[in-house]
N, C-alpha and C positions, 0 to 999 in steps of 0.2 A: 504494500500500500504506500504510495507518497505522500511525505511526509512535509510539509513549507518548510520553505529553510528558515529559521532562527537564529539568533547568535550563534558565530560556528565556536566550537570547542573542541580542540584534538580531540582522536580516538586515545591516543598516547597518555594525554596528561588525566581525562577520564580513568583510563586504566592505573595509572598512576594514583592518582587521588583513591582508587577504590583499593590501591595494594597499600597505602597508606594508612586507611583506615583498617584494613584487614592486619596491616605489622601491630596496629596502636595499640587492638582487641588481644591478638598475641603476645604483647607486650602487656597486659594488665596482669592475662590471665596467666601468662608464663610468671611474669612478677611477682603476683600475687601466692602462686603456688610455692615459688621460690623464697618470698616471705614466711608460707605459714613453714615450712622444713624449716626456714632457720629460725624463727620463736620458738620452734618446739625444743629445736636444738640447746637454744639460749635458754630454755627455762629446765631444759635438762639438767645442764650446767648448775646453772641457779640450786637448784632442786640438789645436786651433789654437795655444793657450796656451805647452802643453808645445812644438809646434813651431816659435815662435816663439824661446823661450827657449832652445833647444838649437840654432836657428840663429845665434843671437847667440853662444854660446860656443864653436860649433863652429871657427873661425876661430883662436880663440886655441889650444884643443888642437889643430888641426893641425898649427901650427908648435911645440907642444912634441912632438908624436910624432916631427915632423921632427927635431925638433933632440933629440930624445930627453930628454928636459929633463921630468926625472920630478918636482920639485918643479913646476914651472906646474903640470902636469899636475893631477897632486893637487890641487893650487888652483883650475883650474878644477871641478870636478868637485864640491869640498867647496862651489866657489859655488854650484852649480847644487843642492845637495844641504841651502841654507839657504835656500831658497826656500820658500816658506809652502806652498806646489801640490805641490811636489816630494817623494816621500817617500823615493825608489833611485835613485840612477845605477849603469848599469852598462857601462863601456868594454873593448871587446874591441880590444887589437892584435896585427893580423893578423902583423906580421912574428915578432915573438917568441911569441904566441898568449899573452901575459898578459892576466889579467882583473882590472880595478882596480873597486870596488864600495864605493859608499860611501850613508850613510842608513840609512835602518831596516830591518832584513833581513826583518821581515816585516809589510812595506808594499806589498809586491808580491805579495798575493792581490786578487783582485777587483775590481782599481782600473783603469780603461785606460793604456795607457801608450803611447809614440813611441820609434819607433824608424828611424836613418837611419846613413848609409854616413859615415865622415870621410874626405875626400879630401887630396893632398897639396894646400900653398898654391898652387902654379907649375903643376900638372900636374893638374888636375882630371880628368882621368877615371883617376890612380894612387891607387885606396883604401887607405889608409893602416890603417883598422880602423873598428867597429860602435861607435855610443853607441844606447842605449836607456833612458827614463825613465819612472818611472813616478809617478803623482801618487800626495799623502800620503793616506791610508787617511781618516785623521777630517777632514784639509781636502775630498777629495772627499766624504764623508757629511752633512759641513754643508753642501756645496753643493746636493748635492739635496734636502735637509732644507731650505732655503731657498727652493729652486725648487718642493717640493711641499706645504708650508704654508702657500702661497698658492692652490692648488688645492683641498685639502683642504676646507677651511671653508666655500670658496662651492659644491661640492658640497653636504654636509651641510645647511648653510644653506637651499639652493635644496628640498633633498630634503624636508626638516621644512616649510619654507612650503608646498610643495606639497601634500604630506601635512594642513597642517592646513588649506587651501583645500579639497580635495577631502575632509575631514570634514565642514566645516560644509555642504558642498554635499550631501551624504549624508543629512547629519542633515535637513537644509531639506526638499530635494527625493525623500528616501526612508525615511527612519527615522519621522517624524513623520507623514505621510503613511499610509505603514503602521498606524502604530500608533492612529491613527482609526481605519481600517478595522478592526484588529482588534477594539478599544475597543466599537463598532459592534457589531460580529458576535455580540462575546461578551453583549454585554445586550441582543439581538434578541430579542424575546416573541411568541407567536402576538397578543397583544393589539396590540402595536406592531408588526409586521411591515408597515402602509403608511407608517410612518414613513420618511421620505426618507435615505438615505447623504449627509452633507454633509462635506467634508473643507475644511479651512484650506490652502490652496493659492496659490502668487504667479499672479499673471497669465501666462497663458501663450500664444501665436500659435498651438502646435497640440496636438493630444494625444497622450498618452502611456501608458505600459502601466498607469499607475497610475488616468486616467480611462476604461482599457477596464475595468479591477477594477469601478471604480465603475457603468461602464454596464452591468456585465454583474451586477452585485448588482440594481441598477435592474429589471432586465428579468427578473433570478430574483425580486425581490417583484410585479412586474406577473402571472407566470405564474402564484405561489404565489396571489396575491390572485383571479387567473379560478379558478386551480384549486378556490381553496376556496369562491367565491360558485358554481362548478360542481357542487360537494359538496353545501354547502345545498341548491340546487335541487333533486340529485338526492337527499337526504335529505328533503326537504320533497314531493316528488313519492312516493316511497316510503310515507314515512309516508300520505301521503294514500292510498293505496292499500291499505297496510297497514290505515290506519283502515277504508274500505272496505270489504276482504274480511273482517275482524274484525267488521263491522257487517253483512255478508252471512252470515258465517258464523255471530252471535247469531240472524239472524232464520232464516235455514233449521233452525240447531236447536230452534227454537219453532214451525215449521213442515210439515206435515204433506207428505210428497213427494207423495203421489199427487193428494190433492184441494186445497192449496196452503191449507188451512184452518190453524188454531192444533194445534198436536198437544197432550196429556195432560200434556206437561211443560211446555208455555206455561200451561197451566191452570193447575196446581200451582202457579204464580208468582203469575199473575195475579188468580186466585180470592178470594185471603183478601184481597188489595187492596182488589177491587170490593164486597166484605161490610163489610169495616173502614168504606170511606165511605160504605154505606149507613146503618151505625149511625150515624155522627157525624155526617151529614147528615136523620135521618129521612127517607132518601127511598125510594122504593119498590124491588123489584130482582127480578126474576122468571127463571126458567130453563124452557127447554124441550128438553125430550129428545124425538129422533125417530129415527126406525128403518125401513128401506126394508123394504118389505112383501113375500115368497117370493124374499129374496134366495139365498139357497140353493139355491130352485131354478132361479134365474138362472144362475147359477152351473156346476149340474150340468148343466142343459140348450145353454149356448151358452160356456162357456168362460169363466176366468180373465179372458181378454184383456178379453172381453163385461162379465163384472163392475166390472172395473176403470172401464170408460168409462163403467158408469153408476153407480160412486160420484161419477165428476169430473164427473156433468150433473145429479145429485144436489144437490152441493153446491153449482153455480154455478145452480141453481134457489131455494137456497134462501138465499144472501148474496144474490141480484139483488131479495128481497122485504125486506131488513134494512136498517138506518140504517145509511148508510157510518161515518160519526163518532164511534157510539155502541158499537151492539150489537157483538157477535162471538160467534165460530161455534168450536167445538173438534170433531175427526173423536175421537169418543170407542174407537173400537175397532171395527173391521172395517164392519158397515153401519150403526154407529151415532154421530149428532150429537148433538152438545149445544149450545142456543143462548143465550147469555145477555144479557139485557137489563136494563142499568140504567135508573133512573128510569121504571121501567113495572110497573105493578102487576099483579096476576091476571088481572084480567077481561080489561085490555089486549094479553097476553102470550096470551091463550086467543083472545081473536079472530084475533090475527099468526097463530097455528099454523092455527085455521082457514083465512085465507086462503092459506096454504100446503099444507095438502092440499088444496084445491078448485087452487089453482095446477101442483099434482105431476098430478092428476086428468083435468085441461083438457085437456093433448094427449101424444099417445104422442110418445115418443121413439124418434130415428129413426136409425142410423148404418150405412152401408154393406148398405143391401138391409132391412135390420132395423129391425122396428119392434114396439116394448115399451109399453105401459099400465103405470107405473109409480103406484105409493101408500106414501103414509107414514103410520105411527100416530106420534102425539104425547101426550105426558106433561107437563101444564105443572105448575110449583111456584114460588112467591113465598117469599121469604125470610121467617121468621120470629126474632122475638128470642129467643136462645140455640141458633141454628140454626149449626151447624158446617159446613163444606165439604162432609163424607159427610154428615150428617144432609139438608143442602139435594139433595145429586144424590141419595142414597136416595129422597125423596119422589118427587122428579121420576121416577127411573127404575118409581118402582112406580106412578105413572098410565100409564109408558106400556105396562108389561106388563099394565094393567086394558084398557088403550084394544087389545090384540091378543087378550085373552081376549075381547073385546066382539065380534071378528069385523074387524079392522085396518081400516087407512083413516078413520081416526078423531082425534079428540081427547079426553083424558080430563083434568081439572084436579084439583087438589088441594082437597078439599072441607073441609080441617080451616082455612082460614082463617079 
């Protein structure tokens, strides 16, 4: 799903920030852990300390409980109670159930403490009463405060090196990296698009997710570049075809369907062309109109279909007598031609048409069982100067309506040259 782009943030320092807070959690809980071992340690300690010191003094208040000897007593008790470790003594004797307590009465929260039976001197297994001690409140806190700001730092210490190792390795090996690529991506042009993905990289023994980026950019410009030399082609084969039928479809509309001759609107094009350069060239330029002779009752007697096939034997009788390179032929309108020949003057243009009815004349035509004596009358006209498109086919067409009033099968010229 795409996402709007927002403030950009490396991938890098994200990853970073998120192993920072993952060292800081490690860092508590490792700390932490490493604290509670060394308190237990230090109150072990303690715990030895105190029992040591209270086995030393134990000895002397025995023999004051014995001997009831309330000053030692005291004395011992206040010693054990100017002890730097020490912060409460407190003696219970059992015989009278007095409680003698001396130190700071409240140094006995959350400090460990010892506690042990005093026996008499002679009679060891007769318990005379309870001593229990507890160490001094701020001497046990400097203790572990001693014992744990030696741990502290080289945590920390260790955490921050770690931390800025695994940046620089980020930035090296992911941030930079990156940031080619994207560098890359973002000024990618259709122009430039075989330009090659190159990234600044340390030597490496194998590959990684950062040169499958790479080979997989590689292999999207390989594709893009067949795809689009594929487009050309297929844009370039199109067009040619395009051109083609554009050029099929120019000439069939100046093309006549039935008899494949020039139709009235190739003329109309054509026409003032082949006039224009006979003026600027003084050269000659002659037209001949022709007209199938009882096509009508071709027609009424044998059918459409019949008609049809002898317009198209018609005309390919009468392009087969013409210059291929030159002349040309126009279906001027139902069974009538018009042929026009440049660089051919009158007389020239009058003989062609003769041998064109003696050729229509020569032999019947012949198609499926049927056979027709076919004739044409002709009308020739030569261009004259200030002769118009209609003034030139008027002439023409009025020799060939002399040459059908004369009895068809004929040729009639234009006598005003």
């Amino acid at each position: 799903m795409h996402r709007e782009a927002g403030e950009f943030r490396s991938i890098a320092t994200l990853m970073l920030q998120r192993i920072i807070a993952l060292a800081l959690v490690c860092l508590i809980g490792m700390g932490g852990l490493q604290l509670w071992l060394e308190r237990q340690q230090q109150e072990k300690l303690l715990f030895q300390t105190m029992a040591l010191m209270v086995e030393t003094s134990s000895q002397a208040m025995a023999h004051a409980i014995w001997d009831i000897d309330r000053d030692v007593l005291s004395f011992q008790i206040r010693r054990l109670t100017e002890l730097e470790a020490v912060g409460l003594v407190r003696v219970h004797i059992r015989s009278t159930g007095e409680i003698l307590t001396s130190g700071r009465a409240g140094g006995a929260q959350d400090v460990p403490s010892y506690q042990t039976v005093i026996y008499a001197p002679h009679a060891l297994q007769q318990p005379l009463g309870t001593i229990e001690v507890w160490a001094d409140r701020t001497y046990y806190r400097n203790l572990l405060w001693e014992s744990q700001k030696r741990v502290i730092p080289g945590y920390l210490i260790f955490t921050v090196l770690m931390c800025l190792m695994v940046a620089w390795v980020m930035r090296r090996d992911l941030g930079l990296p990156l940031r080619q690529i994207a560098d890359f991506a973002r000024n990618l042009r259709p122009e430039t698009l075989n330009q090659p993905l190159e990234v600044r990289r340390p030597e490496r023994a194998r590959a990684d997710e950062i040169d499958m980026v790479m080979q997989g950019f590689e292999h999207l410009q390989q594709a893009l570049d067949r795809h689009i030399k594929d487009l050309d082609g297929m844009v370039k084969e199109r067009t040619a075809e395009l051109s083609a039928l554009v050029d099929e479809v120019k000439r069939l509309s100046r093309l006549d369907a039935l008899t494949g001759t020039f139709n009235r609107r190739a003329m109309e094009q054509r026409l003032p062309l082949e006039m224009e350069r006979c003026v600027r060239y003084g050269r000659p330029f002659a037209v001949i109109f022709a007209d199938i002779d009882h096509f009508k009752r071709i027609n009424d007697q044998h059918g459409h279909a019949v008609g049809d096939a002898v317009l198209k034997a018609v005309a390919s009788r009468l392009q087969a007598c013409l210059r291929a390179n030159l002349d040309w032929m126009v279906r001027f309108g139902g069974e009538e031609f018009v042929i026009f020949m440049p660089e051919t003057d009158l007389s020239h243009a009058q003989a062609v048409a003769q041998r064109l009815a003696a050729d229509m004349r020569a032999t019947p035509w012949a198609c499926n069982g049927l056979s027709l004596w076919l004739t044409c009358s002709f009308g020739v006209a030569e261009y004259q100067s200030g002769d118009s498109m209609e003034s030139l086919l008027e002439r023409a067409d009025h020799m060939l309506y002399r040459a059908k009033d004369l009895g068809r099968d004929r040729v009639c010229a234009d006598a005003t040259v």
